[in-house]
C-alpha positions as CSV (number, residue, x, y, z in Angstrom):
1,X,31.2,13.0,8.7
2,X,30.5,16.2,10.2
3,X,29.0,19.8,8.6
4,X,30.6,22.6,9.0
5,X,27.6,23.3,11.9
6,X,28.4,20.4,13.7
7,X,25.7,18.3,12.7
8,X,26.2,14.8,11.3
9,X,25.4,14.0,7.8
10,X,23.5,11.5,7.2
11,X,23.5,9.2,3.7
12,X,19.2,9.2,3.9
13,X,17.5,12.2,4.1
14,X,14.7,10.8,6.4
15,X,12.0,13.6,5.7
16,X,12.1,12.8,2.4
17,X,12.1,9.0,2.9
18,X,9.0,9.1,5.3
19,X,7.3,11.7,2.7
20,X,7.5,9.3,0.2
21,X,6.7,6.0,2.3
22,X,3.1,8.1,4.0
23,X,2.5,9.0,0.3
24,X,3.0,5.4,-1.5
25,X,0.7,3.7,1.3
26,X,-1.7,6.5,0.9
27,X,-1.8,5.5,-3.2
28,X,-2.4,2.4,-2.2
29,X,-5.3,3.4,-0.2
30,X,-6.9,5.5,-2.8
31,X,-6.7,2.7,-5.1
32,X,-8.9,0.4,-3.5
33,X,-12.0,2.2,-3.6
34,X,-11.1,2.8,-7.3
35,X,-10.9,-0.8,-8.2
36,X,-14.0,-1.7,-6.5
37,X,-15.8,1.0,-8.4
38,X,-14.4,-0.4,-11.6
39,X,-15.3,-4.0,-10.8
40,X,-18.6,-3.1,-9.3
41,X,-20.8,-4.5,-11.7
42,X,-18.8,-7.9,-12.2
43,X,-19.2,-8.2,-8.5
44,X,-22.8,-7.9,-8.0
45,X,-22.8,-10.2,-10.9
46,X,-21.5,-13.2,-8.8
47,X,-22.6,-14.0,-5.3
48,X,-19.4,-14.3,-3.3
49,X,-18.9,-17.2,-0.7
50,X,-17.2,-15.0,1.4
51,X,-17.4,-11.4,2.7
52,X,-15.8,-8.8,0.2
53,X,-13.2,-7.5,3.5
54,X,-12.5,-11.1,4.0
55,X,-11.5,-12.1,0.0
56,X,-9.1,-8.6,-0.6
57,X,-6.5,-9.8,2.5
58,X,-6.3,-13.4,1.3
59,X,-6.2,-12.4,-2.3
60,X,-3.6,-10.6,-1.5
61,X,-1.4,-12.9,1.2
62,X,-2.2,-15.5,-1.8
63,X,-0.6,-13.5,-4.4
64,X,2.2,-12.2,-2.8
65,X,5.7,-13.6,-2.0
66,X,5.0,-13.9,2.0
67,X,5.6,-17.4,2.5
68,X,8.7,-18.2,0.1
């Protein structure tokens, strides 16, 4: 379908779609600095086996749906 400028419309409006997508993966980033503060304590509590930067990505490909 075509405006009345000759431009085609679209059913996305992409600049709003990529506003949205930079700004949930930004949340996500801010988060993780929040958690750790949270769980600070706890963690110096417990020596962990593995590095901290190591345990977060396989916590999370074991957690998530990525293999089914």
């Amino acid at each position: 379908m075509l405006l009345s400028n000759g431009e085609r419309m679209t059913l996305w409006n992409w600049r709003i779609f990529w506003t949205l997508e930079v700004a949930g993966v930004l949340a996500v980033v801010a988060l993780i600095p929040y958690t750790l503060t949270l769980q600070g304590p706890m963690l110096k509590q417990y020596p962990l086996p593995i590095p901290l930067a190591v345990l977060v990505p396989v916590s999370y490909l074991a957690c998530s749906d990525f293999g089914s």
